[in-house]
Backbone as a printed PyTorch tensor [residue, N CA C, xyz], in Angstrom:
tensor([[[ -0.8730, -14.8240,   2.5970],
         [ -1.2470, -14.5820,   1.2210],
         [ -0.0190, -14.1170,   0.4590]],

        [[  0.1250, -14.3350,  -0.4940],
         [  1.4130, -13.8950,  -1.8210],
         [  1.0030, -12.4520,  -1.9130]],

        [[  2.2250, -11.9080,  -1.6340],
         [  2.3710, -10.5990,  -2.2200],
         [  2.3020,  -9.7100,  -3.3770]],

        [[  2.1900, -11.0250,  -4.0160],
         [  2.5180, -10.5410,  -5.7810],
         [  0.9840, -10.9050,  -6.6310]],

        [[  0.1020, -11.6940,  -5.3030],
         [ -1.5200, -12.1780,  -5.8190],
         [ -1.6310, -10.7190,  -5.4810]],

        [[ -1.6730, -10.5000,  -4.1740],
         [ -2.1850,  -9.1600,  -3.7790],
         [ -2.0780,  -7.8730,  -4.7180]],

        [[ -0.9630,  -7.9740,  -4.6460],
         [ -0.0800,  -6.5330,  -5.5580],
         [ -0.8850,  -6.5670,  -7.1440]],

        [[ -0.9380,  -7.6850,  -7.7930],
         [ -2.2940,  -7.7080,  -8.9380],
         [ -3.4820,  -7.1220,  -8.7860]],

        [[ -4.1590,  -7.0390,  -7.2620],
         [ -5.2440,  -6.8690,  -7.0010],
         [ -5.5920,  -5.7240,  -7.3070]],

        [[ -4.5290,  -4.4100,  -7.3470],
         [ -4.8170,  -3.2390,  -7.0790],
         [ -4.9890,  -2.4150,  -8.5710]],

        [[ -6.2590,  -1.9730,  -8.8930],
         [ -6.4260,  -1.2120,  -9.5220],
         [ -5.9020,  -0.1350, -10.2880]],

        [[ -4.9470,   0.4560,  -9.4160],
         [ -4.7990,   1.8760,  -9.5940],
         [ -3.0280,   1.7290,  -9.2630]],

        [[ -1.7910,   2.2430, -10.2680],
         [ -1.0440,   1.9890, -10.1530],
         [ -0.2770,   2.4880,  -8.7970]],

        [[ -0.8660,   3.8510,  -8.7950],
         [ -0.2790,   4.3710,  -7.2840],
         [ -0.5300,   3.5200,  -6.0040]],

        [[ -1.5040,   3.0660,  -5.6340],
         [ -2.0000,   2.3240,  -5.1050],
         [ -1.0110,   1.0740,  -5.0210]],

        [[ -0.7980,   0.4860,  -5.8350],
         [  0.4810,  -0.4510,  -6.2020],
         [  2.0060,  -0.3370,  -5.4690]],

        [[  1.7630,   1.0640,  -5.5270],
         [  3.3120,   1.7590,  -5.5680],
         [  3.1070,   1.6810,  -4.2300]],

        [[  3.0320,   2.3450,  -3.5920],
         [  2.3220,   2.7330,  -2.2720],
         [  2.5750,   0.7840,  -1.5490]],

        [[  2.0000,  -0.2500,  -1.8410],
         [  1.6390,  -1.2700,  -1.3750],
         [  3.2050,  -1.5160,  -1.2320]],

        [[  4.0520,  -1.5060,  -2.6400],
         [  5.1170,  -2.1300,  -2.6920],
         [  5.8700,  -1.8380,  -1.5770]],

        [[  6.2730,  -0.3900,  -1.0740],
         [  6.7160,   0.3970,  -0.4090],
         [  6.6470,  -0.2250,   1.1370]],

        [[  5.4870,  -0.4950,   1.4220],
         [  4.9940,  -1.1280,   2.7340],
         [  5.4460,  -2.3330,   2.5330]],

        [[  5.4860,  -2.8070,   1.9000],
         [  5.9480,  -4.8790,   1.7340],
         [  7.6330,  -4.0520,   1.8640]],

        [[  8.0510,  -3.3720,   1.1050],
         [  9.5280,  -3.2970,   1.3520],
         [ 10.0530,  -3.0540,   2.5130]],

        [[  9.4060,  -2.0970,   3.6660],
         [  9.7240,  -1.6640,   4.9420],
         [  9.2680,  -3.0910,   5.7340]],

        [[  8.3360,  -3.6240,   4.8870],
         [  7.4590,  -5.2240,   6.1920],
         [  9.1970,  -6.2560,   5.7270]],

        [[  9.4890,  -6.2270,   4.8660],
         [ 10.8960,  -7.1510,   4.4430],
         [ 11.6720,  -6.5790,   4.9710]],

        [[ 11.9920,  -5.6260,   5.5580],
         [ 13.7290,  -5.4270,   6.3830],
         [ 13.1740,  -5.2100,   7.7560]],

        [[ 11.7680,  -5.4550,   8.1170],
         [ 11.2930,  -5.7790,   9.9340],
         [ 11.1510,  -4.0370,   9.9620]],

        [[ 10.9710,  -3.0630,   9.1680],
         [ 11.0310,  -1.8100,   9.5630],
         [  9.5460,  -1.3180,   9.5900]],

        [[  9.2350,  -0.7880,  10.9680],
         [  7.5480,  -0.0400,  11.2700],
         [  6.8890,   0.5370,   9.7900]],

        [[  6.0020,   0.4810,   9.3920],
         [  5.1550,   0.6270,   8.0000],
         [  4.3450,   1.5820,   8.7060]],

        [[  4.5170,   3.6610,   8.7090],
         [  3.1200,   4.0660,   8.8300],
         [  3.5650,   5.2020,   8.0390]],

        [[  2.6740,   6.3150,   8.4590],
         [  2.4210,   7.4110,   7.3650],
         [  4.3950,   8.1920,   6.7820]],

        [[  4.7950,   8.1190,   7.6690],
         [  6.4550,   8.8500,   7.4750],
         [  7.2010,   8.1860,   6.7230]],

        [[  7.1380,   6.6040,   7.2450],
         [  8.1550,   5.7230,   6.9180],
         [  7.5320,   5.3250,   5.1560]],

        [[  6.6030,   5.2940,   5.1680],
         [  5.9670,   5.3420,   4.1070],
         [  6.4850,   6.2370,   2.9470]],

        [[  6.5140,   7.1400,   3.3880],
         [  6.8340,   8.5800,   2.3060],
         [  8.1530,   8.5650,   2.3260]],

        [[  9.2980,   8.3440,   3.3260],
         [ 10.2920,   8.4080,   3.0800],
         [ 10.7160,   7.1000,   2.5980]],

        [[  9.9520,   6.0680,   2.5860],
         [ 10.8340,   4.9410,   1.5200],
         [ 10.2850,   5.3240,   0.0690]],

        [[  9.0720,   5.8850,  -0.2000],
         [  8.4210,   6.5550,  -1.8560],
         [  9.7550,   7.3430,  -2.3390]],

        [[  9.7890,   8.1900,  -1.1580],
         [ 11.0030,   9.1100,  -1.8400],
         [ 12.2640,   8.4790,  -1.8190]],

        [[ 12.6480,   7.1330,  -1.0960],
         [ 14.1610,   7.1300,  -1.0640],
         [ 14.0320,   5.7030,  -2.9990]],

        [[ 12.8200,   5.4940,  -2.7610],
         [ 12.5760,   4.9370,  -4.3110],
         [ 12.4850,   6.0890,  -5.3250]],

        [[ 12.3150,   7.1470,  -5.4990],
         [ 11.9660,   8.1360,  -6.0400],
         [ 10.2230,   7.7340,  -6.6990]],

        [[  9.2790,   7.6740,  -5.7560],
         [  8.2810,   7.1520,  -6.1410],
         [  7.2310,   8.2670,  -5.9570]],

        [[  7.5680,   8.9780,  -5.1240],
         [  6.9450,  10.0530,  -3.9380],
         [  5.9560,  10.7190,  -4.7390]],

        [[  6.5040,  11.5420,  -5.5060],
         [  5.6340,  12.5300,  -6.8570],
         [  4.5460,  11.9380,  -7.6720]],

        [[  5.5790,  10.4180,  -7.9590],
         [  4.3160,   9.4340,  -9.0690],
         [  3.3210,   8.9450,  -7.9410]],

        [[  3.3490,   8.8520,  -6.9000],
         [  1.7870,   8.4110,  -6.2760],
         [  1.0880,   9.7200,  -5.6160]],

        [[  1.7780,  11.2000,  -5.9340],
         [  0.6720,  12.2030,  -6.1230],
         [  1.2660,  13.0070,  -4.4970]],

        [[  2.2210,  12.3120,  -4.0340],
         [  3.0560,  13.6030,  -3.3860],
         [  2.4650,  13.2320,  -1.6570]],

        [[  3.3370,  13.9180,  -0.7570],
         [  3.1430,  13.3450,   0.3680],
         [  1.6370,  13.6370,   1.0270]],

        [[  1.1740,  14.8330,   0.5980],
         [ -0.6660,  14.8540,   0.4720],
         [ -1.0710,  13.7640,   0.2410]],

        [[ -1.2130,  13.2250,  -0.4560],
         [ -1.7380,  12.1020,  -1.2850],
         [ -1.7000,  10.7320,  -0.3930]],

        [[ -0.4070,  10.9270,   0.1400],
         [ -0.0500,   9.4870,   1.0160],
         [ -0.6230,   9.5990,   2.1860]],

        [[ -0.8140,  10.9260,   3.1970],
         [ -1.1260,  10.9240,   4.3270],
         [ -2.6920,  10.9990,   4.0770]],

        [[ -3.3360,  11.4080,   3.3410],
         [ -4.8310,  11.2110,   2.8440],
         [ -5.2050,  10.0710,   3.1230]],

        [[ -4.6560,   9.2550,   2.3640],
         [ -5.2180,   8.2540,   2.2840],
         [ -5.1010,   7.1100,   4.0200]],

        [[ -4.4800,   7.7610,   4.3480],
         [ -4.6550,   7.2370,   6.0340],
         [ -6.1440,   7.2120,   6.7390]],

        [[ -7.0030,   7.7500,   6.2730],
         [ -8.2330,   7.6490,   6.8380],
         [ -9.1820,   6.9190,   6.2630]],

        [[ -8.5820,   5.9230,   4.8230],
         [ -9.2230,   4.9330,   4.3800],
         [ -8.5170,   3.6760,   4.7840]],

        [[ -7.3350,   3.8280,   5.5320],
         [ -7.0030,   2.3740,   5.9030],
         [ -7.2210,   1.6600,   6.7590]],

        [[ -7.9350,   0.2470,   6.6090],
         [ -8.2030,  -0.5450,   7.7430],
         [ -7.2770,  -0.7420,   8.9560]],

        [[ -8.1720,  -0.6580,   9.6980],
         [ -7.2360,  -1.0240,  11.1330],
         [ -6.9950,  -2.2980,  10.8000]],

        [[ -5.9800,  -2.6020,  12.3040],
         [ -5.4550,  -4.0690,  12.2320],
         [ -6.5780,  -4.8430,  12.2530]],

        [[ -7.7690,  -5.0750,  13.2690],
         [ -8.6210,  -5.5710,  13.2240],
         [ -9.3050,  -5.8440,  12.2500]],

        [[ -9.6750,  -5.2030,  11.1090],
         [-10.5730,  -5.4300,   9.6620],
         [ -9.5510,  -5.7440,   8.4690]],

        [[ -7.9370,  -5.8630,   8.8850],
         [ -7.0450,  -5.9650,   7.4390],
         [ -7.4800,  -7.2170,   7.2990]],

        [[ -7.7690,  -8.2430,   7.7200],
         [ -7.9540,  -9.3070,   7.0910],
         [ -8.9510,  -9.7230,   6.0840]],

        [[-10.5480,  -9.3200,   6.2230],
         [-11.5340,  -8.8880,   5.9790],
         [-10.9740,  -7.8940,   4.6380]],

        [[-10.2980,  -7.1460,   4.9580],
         [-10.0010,  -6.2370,   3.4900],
         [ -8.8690,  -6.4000,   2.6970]],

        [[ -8.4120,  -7.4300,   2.9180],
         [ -7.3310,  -7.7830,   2.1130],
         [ -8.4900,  -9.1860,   0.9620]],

        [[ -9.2970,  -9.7310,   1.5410],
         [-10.1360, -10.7440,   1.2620],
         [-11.2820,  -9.8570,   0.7370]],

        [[-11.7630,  -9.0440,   0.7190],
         [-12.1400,  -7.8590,  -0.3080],
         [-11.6910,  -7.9350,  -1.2640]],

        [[-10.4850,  -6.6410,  -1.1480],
         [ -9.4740,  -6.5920,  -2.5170],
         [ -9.5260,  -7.5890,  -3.3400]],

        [[ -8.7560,  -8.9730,  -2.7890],
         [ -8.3720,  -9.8550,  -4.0110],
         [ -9.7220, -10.1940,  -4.7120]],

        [[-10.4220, -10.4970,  -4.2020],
         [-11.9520, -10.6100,  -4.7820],
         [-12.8130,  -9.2830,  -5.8300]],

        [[-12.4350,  -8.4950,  -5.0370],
         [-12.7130,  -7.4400,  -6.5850],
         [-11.7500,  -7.1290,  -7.1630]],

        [[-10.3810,  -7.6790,  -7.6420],
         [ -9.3660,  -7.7720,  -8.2790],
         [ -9.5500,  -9.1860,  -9.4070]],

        [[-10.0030,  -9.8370,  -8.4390],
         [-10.3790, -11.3340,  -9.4580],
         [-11.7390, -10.5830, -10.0400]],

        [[-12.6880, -10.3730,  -9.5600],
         [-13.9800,  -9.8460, -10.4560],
         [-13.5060,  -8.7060, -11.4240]],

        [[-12.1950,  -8.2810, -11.5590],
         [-12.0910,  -7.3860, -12.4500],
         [-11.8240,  -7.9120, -14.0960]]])
């Protein structure tokens, strides 16, 4: 799927931010989880605008496992298009 269909999908700009961050660590082959996460927000200076490293590790208990990302990526764009 396009990154940039996806990246439309998202509602909420942090959310956005946050996505970009992970596509940027998935583009240089570098592991995408809760640390690497926060330290590429902050090495973007993004960290604060998506509500601080609270905010990022929170949201770890709404993310699909590997098993259901597919299923929820095919969600998203669909209530992104219904928006």
């Amino acid at each position: 799927m396009d990154r940039s269909c996806l990246n439309r999908a998202f509602s909420d700009e942090r959310h956005r931010t946050v996505y970009d961050a992970i596509g940027a660590l998935n583009e240089r082959a570098e592991p995408a989880d809760v640390l690497t996460v926060e330290r590429e927000l902050e090495r973007e200076g993004a960290l604060a605008r998506v509500g601080g490293v609270q905010n990022v590790s929170a949201t770890t208990s709404s993310v699909p496992s590997r098993i259901d990302f597919r299923a929820s990526v095919r969600r998203l764009v669909k209530r992104g298009a219904d928006r």
